[in-house]
PAMAR-441043 format. One record per residue (C-alpha): x, y, z; residue number from 1. Coordinates in nm, 3 decimals, padded with zeros to 5 digits. Example, Ala and Ser with C-alpha at 12.3 -4.5 7.8 and 13.67 -1.06 7.14 Angstrom:
2
((01.230; -00.450; 00.780); 1),
((01.367; -00.106; 00.714); 2),
This chain:
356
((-00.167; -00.261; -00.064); 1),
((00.153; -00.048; 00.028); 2),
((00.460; -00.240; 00.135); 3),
((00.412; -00.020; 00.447); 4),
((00.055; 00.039; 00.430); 5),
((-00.122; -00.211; 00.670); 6),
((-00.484; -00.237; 00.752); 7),
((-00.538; 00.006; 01.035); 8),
((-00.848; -00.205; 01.226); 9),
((-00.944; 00.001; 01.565); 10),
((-01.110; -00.228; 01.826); 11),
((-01.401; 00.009; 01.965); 12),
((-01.504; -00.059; 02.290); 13),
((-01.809; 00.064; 02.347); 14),
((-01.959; 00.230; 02.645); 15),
((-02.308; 00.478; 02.697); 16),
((-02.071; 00.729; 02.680); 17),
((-02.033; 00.694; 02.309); 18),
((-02.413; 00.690; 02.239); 19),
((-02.456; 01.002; 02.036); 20),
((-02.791; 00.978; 01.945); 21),
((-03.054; 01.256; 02.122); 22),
((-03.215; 00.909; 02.355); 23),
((-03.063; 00.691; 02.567); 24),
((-02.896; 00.329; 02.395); 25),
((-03.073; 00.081; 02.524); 26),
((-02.857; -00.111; 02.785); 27),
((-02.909; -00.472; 02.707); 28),
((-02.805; -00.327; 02.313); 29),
((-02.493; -00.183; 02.526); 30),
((-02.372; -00.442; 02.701); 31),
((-02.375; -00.703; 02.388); 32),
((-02.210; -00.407; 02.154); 33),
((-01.915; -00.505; 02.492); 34),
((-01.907; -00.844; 02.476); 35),
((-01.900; -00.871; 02.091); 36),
((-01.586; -00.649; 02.145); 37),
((-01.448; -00.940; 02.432); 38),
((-01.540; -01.215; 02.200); 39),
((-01.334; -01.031; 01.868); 40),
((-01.057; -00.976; 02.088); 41),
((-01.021; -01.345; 02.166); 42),
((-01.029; -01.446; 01.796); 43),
((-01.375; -01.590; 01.848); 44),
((-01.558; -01.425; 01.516); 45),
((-01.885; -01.643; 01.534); 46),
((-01.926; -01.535; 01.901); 47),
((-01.817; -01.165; 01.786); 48),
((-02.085; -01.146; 01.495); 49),
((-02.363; -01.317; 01.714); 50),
((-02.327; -01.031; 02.030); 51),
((-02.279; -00.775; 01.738); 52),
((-02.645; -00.877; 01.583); 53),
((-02.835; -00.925; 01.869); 54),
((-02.732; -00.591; 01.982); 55),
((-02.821; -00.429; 01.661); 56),
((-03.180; -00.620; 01.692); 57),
((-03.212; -00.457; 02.072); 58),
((-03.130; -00.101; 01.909); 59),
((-03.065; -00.066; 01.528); 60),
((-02.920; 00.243; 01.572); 61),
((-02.588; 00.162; 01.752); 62),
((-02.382; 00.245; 01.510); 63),
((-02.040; 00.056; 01.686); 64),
((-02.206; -00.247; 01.645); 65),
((-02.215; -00.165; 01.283); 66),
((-01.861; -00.054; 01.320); 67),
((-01.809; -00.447; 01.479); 68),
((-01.991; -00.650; 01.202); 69),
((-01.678; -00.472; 00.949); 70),
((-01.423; -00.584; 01.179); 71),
((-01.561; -00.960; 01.223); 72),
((-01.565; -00.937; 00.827); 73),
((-01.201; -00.778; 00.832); 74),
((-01.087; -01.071; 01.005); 75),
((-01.284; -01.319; 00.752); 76),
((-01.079; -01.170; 00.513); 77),
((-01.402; -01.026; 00.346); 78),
((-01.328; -00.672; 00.263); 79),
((-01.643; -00.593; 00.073); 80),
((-01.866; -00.668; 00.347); 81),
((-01.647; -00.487; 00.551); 82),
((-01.691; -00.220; 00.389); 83),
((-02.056; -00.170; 00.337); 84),
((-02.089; -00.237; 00.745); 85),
((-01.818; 00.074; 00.841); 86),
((-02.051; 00.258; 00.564); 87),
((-02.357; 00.191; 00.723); 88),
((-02.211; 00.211; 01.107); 89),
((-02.105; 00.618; 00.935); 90),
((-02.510; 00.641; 00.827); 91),
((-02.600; 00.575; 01.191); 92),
((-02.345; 00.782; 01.331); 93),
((-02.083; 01.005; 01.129); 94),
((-01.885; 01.125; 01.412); 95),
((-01.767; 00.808; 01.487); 96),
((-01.368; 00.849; 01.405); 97),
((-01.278; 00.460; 01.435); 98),
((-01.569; 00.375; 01.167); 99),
((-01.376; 00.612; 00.947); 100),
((-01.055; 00.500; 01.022); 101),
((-01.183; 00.115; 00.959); 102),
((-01.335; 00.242; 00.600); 103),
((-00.993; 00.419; 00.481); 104),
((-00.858; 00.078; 00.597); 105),
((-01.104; -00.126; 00.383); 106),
((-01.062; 00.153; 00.078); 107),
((-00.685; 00.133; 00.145); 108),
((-00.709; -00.271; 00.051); 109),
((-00.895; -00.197; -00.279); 110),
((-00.642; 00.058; -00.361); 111),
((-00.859; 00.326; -00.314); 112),
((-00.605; 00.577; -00.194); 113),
((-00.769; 00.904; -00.195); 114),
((-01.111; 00.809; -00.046); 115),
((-00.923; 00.619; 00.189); 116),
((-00.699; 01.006; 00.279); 117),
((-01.067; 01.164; 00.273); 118),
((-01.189; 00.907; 00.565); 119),
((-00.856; 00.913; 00.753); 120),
((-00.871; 01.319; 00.755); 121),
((-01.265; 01.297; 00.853); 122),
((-01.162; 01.040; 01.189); 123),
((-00.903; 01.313; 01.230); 124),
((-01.089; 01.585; 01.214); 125),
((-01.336; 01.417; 01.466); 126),
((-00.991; 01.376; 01.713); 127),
((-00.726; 01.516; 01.655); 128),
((-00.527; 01.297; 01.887); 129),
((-00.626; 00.981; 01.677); 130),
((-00.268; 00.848; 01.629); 131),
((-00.357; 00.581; 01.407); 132),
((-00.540; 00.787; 01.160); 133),
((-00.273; 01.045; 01.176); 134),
((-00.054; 00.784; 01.087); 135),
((-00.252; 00.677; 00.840); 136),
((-00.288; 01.017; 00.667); 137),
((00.095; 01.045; 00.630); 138),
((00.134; 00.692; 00.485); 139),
((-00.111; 00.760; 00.208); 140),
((00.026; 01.102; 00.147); 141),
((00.339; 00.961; 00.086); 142),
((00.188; 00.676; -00.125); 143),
((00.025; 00.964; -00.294); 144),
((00.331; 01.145; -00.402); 145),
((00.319; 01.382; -00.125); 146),
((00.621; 01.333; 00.112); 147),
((00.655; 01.661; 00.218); 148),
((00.281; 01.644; 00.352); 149),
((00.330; 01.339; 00.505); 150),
((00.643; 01.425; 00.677); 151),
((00.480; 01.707; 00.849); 152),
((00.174; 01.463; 00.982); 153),
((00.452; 01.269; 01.160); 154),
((00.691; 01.561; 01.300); 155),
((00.325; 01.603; 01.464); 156),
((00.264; 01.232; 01.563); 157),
((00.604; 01.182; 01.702); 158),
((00.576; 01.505; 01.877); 159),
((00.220; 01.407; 02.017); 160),
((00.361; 00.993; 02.054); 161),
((00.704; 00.965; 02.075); 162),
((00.683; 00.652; 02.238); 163),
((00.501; 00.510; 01.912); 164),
((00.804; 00.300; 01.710); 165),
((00.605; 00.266; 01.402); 166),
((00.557; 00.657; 01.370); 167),
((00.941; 00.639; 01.378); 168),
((00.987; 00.406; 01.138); 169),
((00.709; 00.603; 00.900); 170),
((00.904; 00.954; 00.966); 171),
((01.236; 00.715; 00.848); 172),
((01.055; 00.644; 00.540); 173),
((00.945; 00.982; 00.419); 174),
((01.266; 01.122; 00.510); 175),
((01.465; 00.868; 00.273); 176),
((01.271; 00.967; 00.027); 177),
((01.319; 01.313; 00.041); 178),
((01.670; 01.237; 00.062); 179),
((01.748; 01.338; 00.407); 180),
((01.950; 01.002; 00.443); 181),
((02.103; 01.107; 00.776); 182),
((01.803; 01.195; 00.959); 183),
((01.596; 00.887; 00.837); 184),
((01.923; 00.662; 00.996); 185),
((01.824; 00.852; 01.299); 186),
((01.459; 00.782; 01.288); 187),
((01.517; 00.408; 01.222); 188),
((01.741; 00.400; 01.515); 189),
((01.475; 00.504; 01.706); 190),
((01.196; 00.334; 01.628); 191),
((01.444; 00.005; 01.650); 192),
((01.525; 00.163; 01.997); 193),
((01.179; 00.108; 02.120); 194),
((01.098; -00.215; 01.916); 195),
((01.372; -00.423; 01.753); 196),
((01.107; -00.633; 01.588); 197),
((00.883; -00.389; 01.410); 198),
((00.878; -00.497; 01.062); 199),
((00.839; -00.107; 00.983); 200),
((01.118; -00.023; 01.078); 201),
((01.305; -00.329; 00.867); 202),
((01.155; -00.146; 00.585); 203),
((01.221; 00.151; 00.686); 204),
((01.577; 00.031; 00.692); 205),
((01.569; -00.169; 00.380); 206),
((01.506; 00.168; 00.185); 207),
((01.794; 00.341; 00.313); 208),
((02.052; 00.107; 00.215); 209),
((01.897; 00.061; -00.087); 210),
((01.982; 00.409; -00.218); 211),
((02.305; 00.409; -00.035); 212),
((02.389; 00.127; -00.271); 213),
((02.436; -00.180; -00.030); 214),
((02.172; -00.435; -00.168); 215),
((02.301; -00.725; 00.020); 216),
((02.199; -00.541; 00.331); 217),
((01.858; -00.387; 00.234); 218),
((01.775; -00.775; 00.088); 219),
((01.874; -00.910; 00.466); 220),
((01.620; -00.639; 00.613); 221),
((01.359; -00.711; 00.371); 222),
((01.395; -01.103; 00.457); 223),
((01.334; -00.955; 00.847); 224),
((01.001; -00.816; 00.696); 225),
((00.888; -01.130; 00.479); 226),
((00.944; -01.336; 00.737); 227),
((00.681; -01.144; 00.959); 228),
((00.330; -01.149; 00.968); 229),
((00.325; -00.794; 00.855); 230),
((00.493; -00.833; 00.512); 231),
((00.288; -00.716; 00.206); 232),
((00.328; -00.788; -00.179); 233),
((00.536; -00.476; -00.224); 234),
((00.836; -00.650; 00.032); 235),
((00.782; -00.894; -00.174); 236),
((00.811; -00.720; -00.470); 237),
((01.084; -00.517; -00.338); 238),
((01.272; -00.823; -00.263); 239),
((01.258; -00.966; -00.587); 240),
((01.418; -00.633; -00.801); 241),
((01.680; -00.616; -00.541); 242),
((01.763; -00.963; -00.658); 243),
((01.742; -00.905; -00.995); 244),
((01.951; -00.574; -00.900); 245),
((02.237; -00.801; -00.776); 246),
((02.206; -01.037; -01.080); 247),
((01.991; -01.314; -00.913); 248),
((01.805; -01.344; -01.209); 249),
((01.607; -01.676; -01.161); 250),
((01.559; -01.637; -00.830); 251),
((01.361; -01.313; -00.918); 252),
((01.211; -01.473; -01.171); 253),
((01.053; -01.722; -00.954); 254),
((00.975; -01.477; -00.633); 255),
((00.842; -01.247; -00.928); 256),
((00.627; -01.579; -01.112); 257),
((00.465; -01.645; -00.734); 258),
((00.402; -01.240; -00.680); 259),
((00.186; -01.207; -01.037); 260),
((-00.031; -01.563; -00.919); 261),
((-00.093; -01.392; -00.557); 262),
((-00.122; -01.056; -00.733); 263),
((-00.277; -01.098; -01.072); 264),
((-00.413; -00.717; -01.035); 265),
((-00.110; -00.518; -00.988); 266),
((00.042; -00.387; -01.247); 267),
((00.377; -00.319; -01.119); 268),
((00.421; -00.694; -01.032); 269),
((00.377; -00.769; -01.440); 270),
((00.628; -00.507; -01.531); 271),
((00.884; -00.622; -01.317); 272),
((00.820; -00.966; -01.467); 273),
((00.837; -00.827; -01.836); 274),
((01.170; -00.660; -01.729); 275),
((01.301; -00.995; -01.560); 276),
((01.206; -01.193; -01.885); 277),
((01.383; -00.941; -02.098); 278),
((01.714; -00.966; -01.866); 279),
((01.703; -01.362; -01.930); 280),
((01.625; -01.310; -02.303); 281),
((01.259; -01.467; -02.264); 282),
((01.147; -01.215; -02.518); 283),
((00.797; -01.358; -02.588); 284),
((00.744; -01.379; -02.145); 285),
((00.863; -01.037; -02.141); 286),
((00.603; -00.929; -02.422); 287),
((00.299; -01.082; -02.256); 288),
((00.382; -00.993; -01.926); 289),
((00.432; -00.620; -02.058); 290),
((00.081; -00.707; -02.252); 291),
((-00.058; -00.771; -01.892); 292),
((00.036; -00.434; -01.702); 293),
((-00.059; -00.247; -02.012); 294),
((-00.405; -00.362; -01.998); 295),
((-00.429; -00.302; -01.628); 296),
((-00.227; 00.026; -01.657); 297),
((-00.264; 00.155; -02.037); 298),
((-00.031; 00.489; -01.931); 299),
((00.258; 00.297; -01.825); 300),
((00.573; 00.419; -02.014); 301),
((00.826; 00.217; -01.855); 302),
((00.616; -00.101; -01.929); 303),
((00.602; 00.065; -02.311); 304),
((01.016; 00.065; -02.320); 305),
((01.018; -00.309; -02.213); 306),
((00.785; -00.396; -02.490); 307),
((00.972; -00.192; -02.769); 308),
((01.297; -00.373; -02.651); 309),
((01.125; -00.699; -02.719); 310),
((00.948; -00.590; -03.015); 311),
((01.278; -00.463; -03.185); 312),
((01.529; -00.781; -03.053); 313),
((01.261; -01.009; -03.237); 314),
((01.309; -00.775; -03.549); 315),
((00.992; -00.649; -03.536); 316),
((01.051; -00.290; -03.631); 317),
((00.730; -00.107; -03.705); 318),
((00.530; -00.232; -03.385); 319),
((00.864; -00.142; -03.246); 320),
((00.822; 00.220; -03.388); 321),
((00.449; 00.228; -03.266); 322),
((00.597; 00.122; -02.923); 323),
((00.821; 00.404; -02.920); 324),
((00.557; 00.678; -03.066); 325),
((00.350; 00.597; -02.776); 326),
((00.649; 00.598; -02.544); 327),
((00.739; 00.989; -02.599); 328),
((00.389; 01.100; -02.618); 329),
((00.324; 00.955; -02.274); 330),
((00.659; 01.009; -02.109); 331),
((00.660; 01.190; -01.751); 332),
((00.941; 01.428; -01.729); 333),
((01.107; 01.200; -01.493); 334),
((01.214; 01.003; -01.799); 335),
((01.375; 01.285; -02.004); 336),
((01.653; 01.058; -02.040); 337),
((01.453; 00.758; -02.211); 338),
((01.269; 00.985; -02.404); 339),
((01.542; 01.122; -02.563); 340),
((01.707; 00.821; -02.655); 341),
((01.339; 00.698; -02.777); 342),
((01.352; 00.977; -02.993); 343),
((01.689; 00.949; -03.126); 344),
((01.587; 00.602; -03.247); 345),
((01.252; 00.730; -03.440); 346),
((01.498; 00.949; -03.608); 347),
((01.710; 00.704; -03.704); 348),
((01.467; 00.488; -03.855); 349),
((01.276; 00.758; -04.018); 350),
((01.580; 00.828; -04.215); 351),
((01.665; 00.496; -04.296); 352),
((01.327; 00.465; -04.418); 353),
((01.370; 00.779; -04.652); 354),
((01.678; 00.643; -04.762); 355),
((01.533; 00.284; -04.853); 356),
């Protein structure tokens, strides 16, 4: 997941009122569906999954006992099944918002970001007034490249909630990275205002000083969010550049070593080990950890550059070139720069090559 993103689990409690179907729930199936809830909010999962069941046996078609079953399998750390019961609590009944809201949560975890936007716009759609999915929908715009979207979803939410400090500390987020600097400090500020604690709005702050160029500080507000029960591999993995930033080289090194055995999947994690390695003149690290996020990302220019680098300081010029090649033909227009200079090196050797 996200470095902000965190699994957005709605308890249900259920009531007849939320019976949708055209007969009457069966009330023993009712009141288990409400002690299953009692039972999850204690912590007590066996308890939780038993009251879920039996309710589902007294009337299969209670769909928030479906909806229950994925959150007992949420908290077993079992996303799979988690997901296939929010699916099936959807088949029973799809107007139930928190079953989408729990799926996006579940899709969110296998990095599924845009069928996890589709189910957090569908719980929306449902209600409107579903803060958590509306805060949802603007995290995983944002994630998605869309900031400007997802700044508009939480001028609504903090409209709608301004009590909510983590909508704050989102709206902080988006607006550093649309580099309104001065209005993010005031959205931080405010979220802090309500809840000094919120490891949100650490991160929030974290990014802000981070472009402004003070990496002592942002690395102090990160520690604020590592040290929390809230912190996600992307603190982590923020953490660990910052210190590599500031010339903390084997200290990222080993934050970045633990990241890539607790992420093995995530590409990102690999390249910033590759670029470590490279730093500390590890050149064969650097190449297979490159190797590594190639393979799980094969368009990944920046991981590309890193390998060329290696490639050419162990003299080996014409997988070097091939590096390169690859390089510009896959190069975003962000990296203009790089691309340039990638070019200006073909060149170089091309002619050498004539000459020789």
């Amino acid at each position: 997941m996200s470095r902000w993103l965190k699994p957005w689990v709605a308890l249900l409690v259920a009531t007849a009122g939320c019976a949708t179907a055209p007969r009457r729930m069966q009330p023993r199936a009712l009141s288990l569906q409400a002690s299953g809830v009692e039972a999850l909010g204690r912590g007590e999962l066996d308890r939780a999954a038993g009251h879920f069941a039996l309710a589902l046996e007294f009337e299969p078609r209670l769909a928030e006992a479906e909806n229950g079953m994925g959150l007992v399998a949420v908290r077993r750390g079992d996303w799979p099944r988690a997901e296939e019961r929010f699916r099936a609590a959807l088949a029973l009944n799809e107007e139930l918002a928190e079953a989408h809201l729990n799926l996006a949560s579940a899709l969110v975890h296998r990095d599924a970001e845009e069928d996890a936007l589709g189910e957090a716009r569908a719980a929306l759609a449902i209600d409107p007034g579903y803060a958590d999915a509306r805060l949802l929908t603007a995290e995983l715009l944002l994630r998605l490249g869309r900031p400007n979207d997802a700044r508009w979803e939480l001028e609504k939410l903090c409209a709608a909630a301004p009590e909510r400090a983590d909508a704050h500390a989102a709206n902080a987020l988006v607006l550093v990275r649309l580099g309104r600097t001065a209005a993010a400090e005031q959205e931080a500020r405010r979220a802090l205002a309500l809840d000094a604690d919120l490891p949100a709005a650490h991160r929030a702050r974290a990014e802000i000083l981070r472009r402004a160029g003070d990496l002592d500080g942002a690395s102090r507000e990160l520690d604020v969010v590592i040290a929390s029960s809230a912190a996600a591999i992307d603190d982590r993995l923020t953490h660990a550049t910052i210190g590599a930033a500031r010339g903390s080289w084997s200290e990222a090194a080993r934050e970045l070593a633990a990241l890539a055995e607790a992420a093995p999947r995530r590409a990102e994690v690999h390249f910033a080990v590759a670029f470590v390695a490279l730093a500390r003149g590890e050149l064969d690290a650097a190449l297979r950890a490159a190797d590594t996020a190639l393979k799980l990302r094969p368009r990944y220019p920046e991981a590309r550059l890193v390998r060329a680098d290696a490639l050419d300081r162990l003299g080996r010029d014409g997988e070097m070139r091939r590096e390169l090649e690859r390089f510009v033909a896959e190069a975003p227009p962000a990296m203009a720069a790089e691309r340039a200079r990638a070019e200006r090196v073909l060149h170089a050797q091309r002619t050498v090559l004539e000459i020789k």
